[in-house]
RODO-2510 file (C-alpha; in nm, 4 decimals, decimal comma):
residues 523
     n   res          X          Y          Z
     1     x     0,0000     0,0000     0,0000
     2     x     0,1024     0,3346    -0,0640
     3     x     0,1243     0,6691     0,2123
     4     x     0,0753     0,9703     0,0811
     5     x     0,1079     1,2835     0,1917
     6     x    -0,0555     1,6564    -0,0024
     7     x     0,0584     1,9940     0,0568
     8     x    -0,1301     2,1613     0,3205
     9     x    -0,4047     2,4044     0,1875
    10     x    -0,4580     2,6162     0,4850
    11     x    -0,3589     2,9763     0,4591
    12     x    -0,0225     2,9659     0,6743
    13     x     0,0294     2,6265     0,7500
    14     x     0,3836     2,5591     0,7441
    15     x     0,4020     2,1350     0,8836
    16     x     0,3797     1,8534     0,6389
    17     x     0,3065     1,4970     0,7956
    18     x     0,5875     1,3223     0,6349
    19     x     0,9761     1,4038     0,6499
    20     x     1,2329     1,2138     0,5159
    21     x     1,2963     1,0057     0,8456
    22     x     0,9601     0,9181     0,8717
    23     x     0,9573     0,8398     0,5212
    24     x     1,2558     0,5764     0,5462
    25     x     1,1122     0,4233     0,8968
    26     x     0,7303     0,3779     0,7237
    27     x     0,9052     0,1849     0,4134
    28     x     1,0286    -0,0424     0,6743
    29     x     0,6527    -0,1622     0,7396
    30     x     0,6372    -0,2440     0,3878
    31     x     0,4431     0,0597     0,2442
    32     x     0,5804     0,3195    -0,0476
    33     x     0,6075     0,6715    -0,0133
    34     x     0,4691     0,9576    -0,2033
    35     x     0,4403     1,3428    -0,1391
    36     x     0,3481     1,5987    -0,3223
    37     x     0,5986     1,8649    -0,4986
    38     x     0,6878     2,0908    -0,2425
    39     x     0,4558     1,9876     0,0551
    40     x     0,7568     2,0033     0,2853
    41     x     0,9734     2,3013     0,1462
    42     x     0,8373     2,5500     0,4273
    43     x     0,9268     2,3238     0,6938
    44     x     1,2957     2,3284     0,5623
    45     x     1,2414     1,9813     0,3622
    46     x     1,3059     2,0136     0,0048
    47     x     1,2163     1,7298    -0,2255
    48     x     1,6035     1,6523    -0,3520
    49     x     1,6107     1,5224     0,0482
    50     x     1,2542     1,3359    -0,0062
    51     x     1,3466     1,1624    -0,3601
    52     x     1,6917     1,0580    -0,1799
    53     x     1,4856     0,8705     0,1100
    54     x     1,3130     0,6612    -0,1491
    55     x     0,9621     0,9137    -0,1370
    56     x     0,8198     0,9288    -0,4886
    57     x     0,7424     1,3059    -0,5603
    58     x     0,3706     1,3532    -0,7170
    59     x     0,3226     1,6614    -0,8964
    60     x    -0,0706     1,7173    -0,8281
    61     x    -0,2704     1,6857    -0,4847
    62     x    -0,5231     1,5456    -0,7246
    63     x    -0,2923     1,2985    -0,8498
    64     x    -0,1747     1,2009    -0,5010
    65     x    -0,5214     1,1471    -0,3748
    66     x    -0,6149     0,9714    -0,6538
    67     x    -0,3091     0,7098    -0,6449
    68     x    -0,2490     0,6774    -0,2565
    69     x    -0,4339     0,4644    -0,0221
    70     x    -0,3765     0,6352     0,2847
    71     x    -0,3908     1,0074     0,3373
    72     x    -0,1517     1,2003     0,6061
    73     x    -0,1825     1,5669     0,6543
    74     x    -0,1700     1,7587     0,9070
    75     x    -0,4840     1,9850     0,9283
    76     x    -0,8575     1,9153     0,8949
    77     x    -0,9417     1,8526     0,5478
    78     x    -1,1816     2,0945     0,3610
    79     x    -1,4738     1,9775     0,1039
    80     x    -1,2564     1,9487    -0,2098
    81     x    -1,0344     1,6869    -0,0172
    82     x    -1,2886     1,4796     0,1385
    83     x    -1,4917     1,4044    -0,1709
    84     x    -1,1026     1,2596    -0,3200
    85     x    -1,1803     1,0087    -0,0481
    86     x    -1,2928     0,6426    -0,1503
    87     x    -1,4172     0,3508     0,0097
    88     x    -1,0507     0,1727     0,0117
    89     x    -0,8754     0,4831     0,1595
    90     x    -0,7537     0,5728     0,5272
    91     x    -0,7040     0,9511     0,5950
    92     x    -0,5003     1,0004     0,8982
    93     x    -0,5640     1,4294     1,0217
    94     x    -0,6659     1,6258     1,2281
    95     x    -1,0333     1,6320     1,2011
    96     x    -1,1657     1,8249     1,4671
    97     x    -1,4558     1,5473     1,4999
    98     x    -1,6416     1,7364     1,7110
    99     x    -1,7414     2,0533     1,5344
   100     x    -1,6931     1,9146     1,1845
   101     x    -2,0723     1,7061     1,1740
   102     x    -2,0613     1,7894     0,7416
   103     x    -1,7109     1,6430     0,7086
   104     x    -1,8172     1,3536     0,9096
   105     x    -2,0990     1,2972     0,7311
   106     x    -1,9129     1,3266     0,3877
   107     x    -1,6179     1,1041     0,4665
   108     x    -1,9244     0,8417     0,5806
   109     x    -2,0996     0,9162     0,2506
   110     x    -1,7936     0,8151     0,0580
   111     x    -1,6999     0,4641     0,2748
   112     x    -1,3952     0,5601     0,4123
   113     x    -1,1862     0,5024     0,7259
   114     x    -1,0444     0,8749     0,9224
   115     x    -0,8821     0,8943     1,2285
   116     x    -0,8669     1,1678     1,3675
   117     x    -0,5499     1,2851     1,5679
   118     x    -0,6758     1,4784     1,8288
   119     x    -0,8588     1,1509     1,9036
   120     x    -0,5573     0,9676     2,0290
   121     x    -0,6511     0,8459     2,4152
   122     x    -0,4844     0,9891     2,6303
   123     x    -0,3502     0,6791     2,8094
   124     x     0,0329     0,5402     2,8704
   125     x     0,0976     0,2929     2,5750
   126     x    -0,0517     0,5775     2,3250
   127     x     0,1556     0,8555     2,4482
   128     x     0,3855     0,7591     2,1435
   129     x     0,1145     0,8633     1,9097
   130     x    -0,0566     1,1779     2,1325
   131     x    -0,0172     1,4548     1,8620
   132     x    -0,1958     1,6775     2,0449
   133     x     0,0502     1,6550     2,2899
   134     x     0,3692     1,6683     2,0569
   135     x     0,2112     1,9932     1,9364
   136     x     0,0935     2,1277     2,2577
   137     x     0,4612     2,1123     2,3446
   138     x     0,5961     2,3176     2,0974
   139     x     0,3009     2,5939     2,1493
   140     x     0,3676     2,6342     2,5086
   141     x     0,7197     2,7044     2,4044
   142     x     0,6791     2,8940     2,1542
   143     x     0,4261     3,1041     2,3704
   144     x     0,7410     3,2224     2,6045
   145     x     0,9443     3,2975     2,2957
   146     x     0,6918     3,5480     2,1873
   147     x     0,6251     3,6633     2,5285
   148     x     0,9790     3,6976     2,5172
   149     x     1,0037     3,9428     2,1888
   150     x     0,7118     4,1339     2,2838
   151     x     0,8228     4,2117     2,6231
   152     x     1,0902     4,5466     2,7082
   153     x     1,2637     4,3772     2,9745
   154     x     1,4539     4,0843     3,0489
   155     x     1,3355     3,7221     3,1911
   156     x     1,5811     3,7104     3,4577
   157     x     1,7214     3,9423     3,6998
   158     x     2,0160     4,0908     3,6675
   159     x     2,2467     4,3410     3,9039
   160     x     2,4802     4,5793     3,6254
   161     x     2,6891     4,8624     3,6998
   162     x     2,3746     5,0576     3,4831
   163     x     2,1459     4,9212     3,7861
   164     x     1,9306     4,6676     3,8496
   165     x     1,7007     4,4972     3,6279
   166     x     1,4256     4,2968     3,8587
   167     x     1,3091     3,9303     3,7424
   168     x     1,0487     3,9242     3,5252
   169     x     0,6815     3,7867     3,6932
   170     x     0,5448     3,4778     3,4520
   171     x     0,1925     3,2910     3,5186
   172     x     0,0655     3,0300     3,3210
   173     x    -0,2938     2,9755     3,3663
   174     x    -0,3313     2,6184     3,2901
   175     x    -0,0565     2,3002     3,3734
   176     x    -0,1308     2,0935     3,0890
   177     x     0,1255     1,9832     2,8375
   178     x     0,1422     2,3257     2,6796
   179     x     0,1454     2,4502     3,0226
   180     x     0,4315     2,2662     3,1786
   181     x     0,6306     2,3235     2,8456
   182     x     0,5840     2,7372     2,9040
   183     x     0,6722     2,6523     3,2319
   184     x     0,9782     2,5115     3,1789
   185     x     1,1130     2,7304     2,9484
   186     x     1,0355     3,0431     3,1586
   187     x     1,1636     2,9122     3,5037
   188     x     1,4762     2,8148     3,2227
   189     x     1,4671     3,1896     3,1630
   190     x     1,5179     3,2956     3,4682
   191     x     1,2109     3,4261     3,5388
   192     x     0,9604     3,3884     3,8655
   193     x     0,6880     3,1636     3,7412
   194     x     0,3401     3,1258     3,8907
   195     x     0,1281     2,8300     3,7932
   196     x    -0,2628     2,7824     3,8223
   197     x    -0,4668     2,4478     3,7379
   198     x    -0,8449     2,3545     3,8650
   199     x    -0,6452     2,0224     3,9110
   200     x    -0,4474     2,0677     4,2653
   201     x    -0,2799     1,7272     4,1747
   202     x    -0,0824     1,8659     3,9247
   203     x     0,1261     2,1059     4,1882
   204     x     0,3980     1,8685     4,2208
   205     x     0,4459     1,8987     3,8844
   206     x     0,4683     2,2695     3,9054
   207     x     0,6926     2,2672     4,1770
   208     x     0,9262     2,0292     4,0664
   209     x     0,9583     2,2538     3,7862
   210     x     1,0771     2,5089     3,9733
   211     x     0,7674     2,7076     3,9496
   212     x     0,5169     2,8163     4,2564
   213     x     0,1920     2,6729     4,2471
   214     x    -0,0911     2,9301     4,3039
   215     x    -0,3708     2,7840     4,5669
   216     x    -0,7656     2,9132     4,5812
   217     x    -0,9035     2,9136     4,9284
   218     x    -1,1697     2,7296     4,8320
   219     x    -1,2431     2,3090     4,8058
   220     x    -1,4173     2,1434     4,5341
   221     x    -1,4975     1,7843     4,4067
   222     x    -1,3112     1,7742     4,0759
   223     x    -1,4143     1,5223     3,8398
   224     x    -1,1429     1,2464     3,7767
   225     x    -0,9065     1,3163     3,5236
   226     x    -0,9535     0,9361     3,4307
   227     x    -1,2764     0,9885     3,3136
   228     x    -1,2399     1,2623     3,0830
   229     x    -0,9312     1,1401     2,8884
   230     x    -0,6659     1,3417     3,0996
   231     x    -0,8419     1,6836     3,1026
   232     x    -0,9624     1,9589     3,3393
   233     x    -1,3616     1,9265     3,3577
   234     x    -1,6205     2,1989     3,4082
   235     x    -1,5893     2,4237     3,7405
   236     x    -1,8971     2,5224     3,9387
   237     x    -1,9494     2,8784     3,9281
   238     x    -1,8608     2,9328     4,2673
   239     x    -1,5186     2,7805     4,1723
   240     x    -1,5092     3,0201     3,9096
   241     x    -1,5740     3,3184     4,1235
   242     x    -1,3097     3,2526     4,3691
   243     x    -1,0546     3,1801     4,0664
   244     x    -1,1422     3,5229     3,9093
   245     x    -1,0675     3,6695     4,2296
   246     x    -0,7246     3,5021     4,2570
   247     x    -0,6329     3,6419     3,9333
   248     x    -0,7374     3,9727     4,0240
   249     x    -0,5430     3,9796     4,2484
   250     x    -0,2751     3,8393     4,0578
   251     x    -0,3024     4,0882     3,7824
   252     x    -0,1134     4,4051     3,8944
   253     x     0,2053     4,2309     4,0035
   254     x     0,2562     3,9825     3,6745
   255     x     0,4151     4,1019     3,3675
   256     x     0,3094     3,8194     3,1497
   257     x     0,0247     3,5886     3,1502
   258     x     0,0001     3,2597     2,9132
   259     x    -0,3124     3,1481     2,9437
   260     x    -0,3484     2,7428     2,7794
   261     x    -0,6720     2,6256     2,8912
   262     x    -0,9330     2,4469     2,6889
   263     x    -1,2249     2,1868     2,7697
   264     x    -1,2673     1,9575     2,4508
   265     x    -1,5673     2,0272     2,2226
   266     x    -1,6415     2,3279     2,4023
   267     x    -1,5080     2,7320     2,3802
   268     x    -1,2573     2,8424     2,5919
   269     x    -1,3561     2,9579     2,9236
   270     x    -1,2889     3,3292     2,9388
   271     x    -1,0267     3,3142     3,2373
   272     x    -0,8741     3,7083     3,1764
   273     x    -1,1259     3,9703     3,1787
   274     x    -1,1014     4,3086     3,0440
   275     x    -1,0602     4,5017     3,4138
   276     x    -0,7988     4,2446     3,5011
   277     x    -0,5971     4,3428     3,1249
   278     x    -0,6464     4,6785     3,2903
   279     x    -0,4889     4,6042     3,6224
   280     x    -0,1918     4,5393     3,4435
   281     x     0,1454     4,7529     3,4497
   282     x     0,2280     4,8932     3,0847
   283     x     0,4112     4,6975     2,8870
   284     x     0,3235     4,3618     2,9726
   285     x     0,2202     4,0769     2,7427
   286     x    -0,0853     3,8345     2,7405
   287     x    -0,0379     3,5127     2,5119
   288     x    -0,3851     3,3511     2,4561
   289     x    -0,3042     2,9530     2,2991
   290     x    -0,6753     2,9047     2,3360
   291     x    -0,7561     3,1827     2,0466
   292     x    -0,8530     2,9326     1,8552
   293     x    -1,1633     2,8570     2,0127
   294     x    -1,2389     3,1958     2,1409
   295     x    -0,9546     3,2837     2,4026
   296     x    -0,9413     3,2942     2,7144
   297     x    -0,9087     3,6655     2,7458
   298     x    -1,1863     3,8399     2,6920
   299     x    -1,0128     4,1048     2,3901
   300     x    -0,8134     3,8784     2,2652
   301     x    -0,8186     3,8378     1,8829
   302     x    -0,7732     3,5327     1,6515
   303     x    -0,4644     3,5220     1,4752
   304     x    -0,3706     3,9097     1,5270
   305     x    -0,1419     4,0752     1,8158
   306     x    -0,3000     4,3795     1,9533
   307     x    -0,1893     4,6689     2,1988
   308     x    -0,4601     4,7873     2,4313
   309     x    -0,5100     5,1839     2,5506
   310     x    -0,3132     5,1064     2,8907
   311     x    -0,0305     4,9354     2,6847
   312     x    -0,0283     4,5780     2,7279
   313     x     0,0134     4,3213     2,4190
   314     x    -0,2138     4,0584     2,3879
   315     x    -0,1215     3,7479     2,1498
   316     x    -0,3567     3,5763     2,0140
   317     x    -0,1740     3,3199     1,7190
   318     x    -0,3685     3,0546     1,6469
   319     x    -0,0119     2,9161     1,4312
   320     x     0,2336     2,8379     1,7317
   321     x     0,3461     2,4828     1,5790
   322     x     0,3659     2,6283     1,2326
   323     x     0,6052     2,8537     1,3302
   324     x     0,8174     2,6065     1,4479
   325     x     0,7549     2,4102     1,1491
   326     x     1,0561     2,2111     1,1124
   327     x     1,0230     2,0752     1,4837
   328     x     0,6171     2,0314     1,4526
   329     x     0,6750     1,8364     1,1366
   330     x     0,9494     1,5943     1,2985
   331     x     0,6997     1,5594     1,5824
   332     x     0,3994     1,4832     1,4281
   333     x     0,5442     1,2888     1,0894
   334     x     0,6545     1,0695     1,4318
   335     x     0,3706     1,0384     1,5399
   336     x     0,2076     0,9364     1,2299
   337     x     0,4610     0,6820     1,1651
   338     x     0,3962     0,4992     1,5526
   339     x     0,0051     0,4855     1,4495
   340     x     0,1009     0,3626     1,1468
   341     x     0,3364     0,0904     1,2926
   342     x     0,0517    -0,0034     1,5103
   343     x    -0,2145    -0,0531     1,2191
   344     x     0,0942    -0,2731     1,0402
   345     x     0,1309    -0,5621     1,2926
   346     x     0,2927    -0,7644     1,0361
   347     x     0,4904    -0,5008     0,9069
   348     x     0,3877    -0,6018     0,5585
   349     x     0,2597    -0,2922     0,4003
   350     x    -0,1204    -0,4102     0,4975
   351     x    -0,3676    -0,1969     0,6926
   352     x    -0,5078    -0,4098     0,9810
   353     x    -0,7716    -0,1710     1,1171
   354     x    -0,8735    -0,3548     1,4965
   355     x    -1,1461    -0,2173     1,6341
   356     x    -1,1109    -0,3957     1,9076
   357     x    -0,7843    -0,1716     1,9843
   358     x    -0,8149     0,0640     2,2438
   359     x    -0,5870     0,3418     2,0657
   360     x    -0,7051     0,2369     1,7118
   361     x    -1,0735     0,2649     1,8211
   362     x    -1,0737     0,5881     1,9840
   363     x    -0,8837     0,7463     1,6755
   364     x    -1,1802     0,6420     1,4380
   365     x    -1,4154     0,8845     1,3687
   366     x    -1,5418     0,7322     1,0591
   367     x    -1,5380     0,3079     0,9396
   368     x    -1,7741     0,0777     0,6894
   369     x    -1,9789     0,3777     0,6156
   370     x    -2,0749     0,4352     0,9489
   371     x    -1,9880     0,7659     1,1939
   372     x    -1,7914     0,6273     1,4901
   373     x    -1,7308     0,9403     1,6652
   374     x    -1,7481     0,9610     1,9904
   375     x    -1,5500     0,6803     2,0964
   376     x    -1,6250     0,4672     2,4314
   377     x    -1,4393     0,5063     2,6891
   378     x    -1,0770     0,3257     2,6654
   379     x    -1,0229    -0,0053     2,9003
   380     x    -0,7734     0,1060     3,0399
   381     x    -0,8311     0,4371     3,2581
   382     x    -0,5567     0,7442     3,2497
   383     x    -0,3726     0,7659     3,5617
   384     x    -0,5432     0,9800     3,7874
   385     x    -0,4070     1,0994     4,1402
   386     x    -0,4429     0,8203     4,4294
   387     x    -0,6794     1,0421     4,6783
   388     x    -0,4479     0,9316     5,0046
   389     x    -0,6740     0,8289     5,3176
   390     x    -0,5805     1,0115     5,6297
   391     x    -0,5091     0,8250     5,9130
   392     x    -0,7536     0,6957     6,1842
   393     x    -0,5887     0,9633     6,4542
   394     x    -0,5617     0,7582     6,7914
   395     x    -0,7025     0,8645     7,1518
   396     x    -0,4423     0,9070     7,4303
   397     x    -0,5511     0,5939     7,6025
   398     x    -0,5406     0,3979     7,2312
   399     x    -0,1947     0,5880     7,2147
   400     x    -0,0553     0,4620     7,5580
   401     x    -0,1604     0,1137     7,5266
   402     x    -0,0407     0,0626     7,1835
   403     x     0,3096     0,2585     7,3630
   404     x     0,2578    -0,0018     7,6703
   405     x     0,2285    -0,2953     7,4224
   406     x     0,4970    -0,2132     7,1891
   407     x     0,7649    -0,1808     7,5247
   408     x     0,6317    -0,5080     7,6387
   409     x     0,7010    -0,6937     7,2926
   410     x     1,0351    -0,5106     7,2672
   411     x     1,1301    -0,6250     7,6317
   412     x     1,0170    -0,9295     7,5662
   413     x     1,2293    -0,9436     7,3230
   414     x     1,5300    -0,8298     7,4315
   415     x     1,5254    -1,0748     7,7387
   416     x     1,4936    -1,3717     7,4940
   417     x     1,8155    -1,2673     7,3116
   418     x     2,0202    -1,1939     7,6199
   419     x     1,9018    -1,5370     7,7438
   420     x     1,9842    -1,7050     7,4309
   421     x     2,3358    -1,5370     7,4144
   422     x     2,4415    -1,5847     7,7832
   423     x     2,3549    -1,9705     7,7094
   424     x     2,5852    -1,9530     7,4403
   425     x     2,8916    -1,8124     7,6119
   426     x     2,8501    -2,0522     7,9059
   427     x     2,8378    -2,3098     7,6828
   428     x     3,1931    -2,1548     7,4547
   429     x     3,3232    -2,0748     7,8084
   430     x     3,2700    -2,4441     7,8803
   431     x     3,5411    -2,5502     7,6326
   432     x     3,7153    -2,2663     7,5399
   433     x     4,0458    -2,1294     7,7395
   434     x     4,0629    -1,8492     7,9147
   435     x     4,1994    -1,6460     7,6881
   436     x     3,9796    -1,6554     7,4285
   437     x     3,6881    -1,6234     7,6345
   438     x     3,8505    -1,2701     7,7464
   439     x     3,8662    -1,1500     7,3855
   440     x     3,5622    -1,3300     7,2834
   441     x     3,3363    -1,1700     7,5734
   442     x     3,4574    -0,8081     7,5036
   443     x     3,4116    -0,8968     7,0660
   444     x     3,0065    -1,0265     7,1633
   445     x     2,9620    -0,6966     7,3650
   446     x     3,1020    -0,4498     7,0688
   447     x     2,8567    -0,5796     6,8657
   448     x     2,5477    -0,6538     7,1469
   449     x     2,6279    -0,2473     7,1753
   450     x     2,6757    -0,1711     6,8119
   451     x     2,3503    -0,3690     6,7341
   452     x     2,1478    -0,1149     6,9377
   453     x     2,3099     0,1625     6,8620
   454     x     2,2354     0,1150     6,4994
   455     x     1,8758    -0,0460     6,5242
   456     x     1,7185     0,2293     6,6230
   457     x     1,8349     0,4621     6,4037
   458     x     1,5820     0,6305     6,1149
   459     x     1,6825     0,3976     5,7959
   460     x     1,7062     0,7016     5,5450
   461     x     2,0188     0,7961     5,7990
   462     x     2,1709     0,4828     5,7613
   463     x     2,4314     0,5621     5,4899
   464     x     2,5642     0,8786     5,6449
   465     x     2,5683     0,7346     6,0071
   466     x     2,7713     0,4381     5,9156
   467     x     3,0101     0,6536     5,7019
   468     x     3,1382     0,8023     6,0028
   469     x     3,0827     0,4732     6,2303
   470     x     3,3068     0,3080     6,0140
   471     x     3,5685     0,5657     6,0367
   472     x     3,5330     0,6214     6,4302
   473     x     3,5311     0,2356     6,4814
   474     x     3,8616     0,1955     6,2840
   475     x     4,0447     0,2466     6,5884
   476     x     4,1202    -0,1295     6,5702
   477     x     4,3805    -0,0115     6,3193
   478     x     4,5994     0,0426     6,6573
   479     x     4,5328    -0,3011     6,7633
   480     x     4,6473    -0,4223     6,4325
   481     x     4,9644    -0,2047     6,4584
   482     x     5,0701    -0,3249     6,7718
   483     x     5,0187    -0,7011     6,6125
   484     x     5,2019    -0,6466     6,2855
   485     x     5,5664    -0,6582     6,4940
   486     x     5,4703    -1,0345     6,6379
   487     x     5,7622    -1,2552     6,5527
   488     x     5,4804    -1,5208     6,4015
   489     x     5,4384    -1,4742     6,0192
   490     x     5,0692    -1,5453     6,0086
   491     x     4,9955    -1,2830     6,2584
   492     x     5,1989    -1,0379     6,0705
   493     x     5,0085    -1,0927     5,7887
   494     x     4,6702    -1,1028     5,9305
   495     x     4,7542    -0,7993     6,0805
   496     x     4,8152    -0,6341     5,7902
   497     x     4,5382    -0,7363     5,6213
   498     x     4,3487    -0,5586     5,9464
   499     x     4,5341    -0,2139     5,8634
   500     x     4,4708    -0,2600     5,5124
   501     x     4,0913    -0,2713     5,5558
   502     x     4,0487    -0,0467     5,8580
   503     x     4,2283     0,2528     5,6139
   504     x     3,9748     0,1753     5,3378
   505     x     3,7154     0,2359     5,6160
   506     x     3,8850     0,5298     5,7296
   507     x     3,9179     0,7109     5,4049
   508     x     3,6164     0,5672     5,2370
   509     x     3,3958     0,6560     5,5599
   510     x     3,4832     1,0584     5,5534
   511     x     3,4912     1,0327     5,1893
   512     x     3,1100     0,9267     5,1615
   513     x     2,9892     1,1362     5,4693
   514     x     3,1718     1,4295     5,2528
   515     x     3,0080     1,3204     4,9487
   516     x     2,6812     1,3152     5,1312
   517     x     2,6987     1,6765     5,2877
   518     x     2,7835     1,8145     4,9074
   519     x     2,4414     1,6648     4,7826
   520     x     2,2676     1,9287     5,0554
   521     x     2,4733     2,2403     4,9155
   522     x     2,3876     2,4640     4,6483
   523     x     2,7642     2,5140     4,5209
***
């Protein structure tokens, strides 16, 4: 069977679905290549590079259609392309399944199999094929970089002999994948980065980005992120109240705000009214990536970058991936090429289409003439946050008697073991001269003592603690010293044996315990 893949129509679209790598790795499941003449020159792929990975160049979108079985392109096709569709072909988009009920419809009028992109579940073993994801990525980004060039100052602080230039103020309004990405590369910036999600679970993510986490005094039931394929759900309106306050709050001391969040099939929820684009200082910059489906500031505007009377830029691109089209194109030709490596279990060039296929199923939006769109849920859930029980808090009484207990069983214990060992030595001591017992009574003791001096200790300050225990206890290395000038040859050299290994417990003791104490510095 043969992949093809058309030159994007849209006005401005700059990715192609297929680049040469993906081209060579798909020929490796069996199928041939085709694109059309110059589908990939604005991502920085000419077709000299496509012809030399084996891709046959086609000079017409017509043609292609006409001559490929399956279809990859990168945005939602428009009415010319679906009626090239056929009964025997697979077209592999975006589709945008659902607010596109015509294209639907056509596509099921003409027999055809589409899966849609954006479809992908989001669960572990399709993360490989999550295009909405690789793309995400690359907007949130891209989003700093042109918060970046629109804004007069620099991302990180900075002390000059021409003064001092305070850190710039970032929050992100929204910790999905887009989010973390702008999150990253603004914390990377040097600059202080705030962070707000409906979904508390995703602070540890935040913070462990080096970001701070911004917290509403106020507790709600959030759905599970399970059950709605990885995404934020609906807030109540009280929720919403005490999150526009937060940001109001929040307005006057940021200097830019990249807002990323969206609710599938639905338009953005307007997060940044026009009093808090007011609050702002001059000169600060709003970056909507939700333009696309109405913003989530209230004056933003699709595809244009405005300046509003109190001087702050707001963003509103609906193109970030495109204009990183080189790096989009590798990302999502990838992707392509995993789905396609999971419809080719044989890797013969064959299209097995499994319904039965978690991933494969919840892609398909159209199949046999019928609409297949929406998808049931997958199997297998997305990983949601374990909600951690507290525990059962204890009386005093139910404290002390669980203390009384546990002194009893440890006594207990303890009594057993000195029994047991002073049986023992009687019975050595019944044999044994009485020499040996001297040194053998004082070696039992070192480690009776050691024993409970290291039981009790916390486990996570085990390695540290017996660092230095193992330098402080090489004191034997005097015993040994005094041995090594014996007259017998085996005592000499069990004696220096006994130096030998009490140095590497010297050296390697304060070695560790110094390697230990660097992991809790900053320099």
């Amino acid at each position: 069977m043969k992949i093809g893949t058309p030159k994007e129509i849209y006005e401005g679209e700059a990715r192609v679905a297929m680049t040469p790598d993906s081209a060579r790795q798909l020929q490796k499941l069996g199928y041939e290549c085709a694109i059309e003449t110059g589908a990939g020159a604005a991502a920085g792929f000419s077709d000299a590079t496509y012809e030399a990975a084996g891709v046959e160049i086609v000079k017409t979108a017509a043609a292609l259609w006409k001559t490929a079985d399956i279809i990859a392109k990168v945005r939602q096709p428009n009415e010319t392309e679906l009626k090239r569709l056929t009964k025997d072909k697979t077209l592999i988009s975006f589709f945008n399944p659902g607010g596109n009920e015509e294209g639907l419809e056509l596509a099921k009028s003409k027999g055809a199999t589409v899966i849609a992109m954006e479809m992908v579940p989001r669960i572990s073993r399709a993360q490989k094929m999550d295009a909405l994801s690789s793309m995400a990525n690359i907007a949130g980004y891209r989003a700093v970089i042109e918060a970046g060039n629109n804004f007069g100052r620099f991302f990180t602080g900075q002390v000059t002999a021409a003064g001092k230039v305070p850190p710039a103020k970032v929050l992100v309004v929204g910790a999905g994948v887009a989010g973390l990405a702008a999150i990253g590369t603004s914390t990377s910036l040097g600059a202080i980065t705030y962070a707000f999600d409906v979904r508390p679970e995703v602070a540890e993510q935040v913070e462990s980005m080096g970001a701070e986490f911004v917290y509403l005094d106020f507790e709600e039931e959030q759905q599970d992120g399970a059950a709605t394929g990885g995404y934020a759900s609906v807030s109540s309106p009280e929720f919403r109240e005490a999150q526009l306050a937060k940001f109001r709050e929040l307005a006057p001391e940021v200097d830019i705000v990249i807002t990323t969040a969206l609710i599938p099939n639905r338009e953005a929820p307007e997060l940044w009214t026009e009093d808090m684009v007011k609050a702002m200082k001059p000169g600060s910059v709003i970056v909507d990536l939700a333009a696309e489906k109405g913003g989530n500031c209230k004056l933003t505007v699709a595809d244009e970058k405005i300046v509003t009377d109190n001087g702050v830029t707001i963003i509103g691109y609906t193109d970030f991936p495109s204009r990183m089209a080189s790096q989009a194109s590798t990302l999502y030709a990838t992707n392509i090429r995993h789905m396609m490596t999971d419809l080719t279990p044989e890797k013969d060039g064959k299209v097995v289409h499994d319904m039965d296929d978690d991933v494969i199923r919840g892609a398909t939006v159209t199949h046999d003439g019928e609409i297949t769109f929406p998808p049931p849920p997958p199997k297998v859930q997305a990983i949601a946050a374990q909600k951690k029980e507290k525990p059962k808090e204890l009386t005093p009484e139910e404290k002390r008697a669980e203390e009384v207990a546990a002194f009893k069983q440890q006594t207990k214990t303890q009594v057993t073991l000195l029994t047991v060992g002073a049986v023992l030595l009687l019975g050595v001591g019944l044999v044994a001269p009485a020499s040996f017992m001297q040194h053998f009574i004082v070696f039992v003791l070192s480690v009776f003592v050691g024993f409970q001096v290291i039981w009790n200790v916390s486990h996570s300050l085990h390695t540290p603690l017996m660092a230095v225990t193992n330098a402080i206890s090489s004191i034997i290395i005097l015993g040994a010293l005094l041995q090594i000038g014996s007259g017998s040859g085996l005592v000499i050299v069990l004696a220096a044996l006994s130096v030998f290994m009490a140095g590497i417990n010297i050296f390697g003791g304060f070695l560790v315990t110094r390697r230990m104490l660097a992991m809790f510095q900053k320099s």
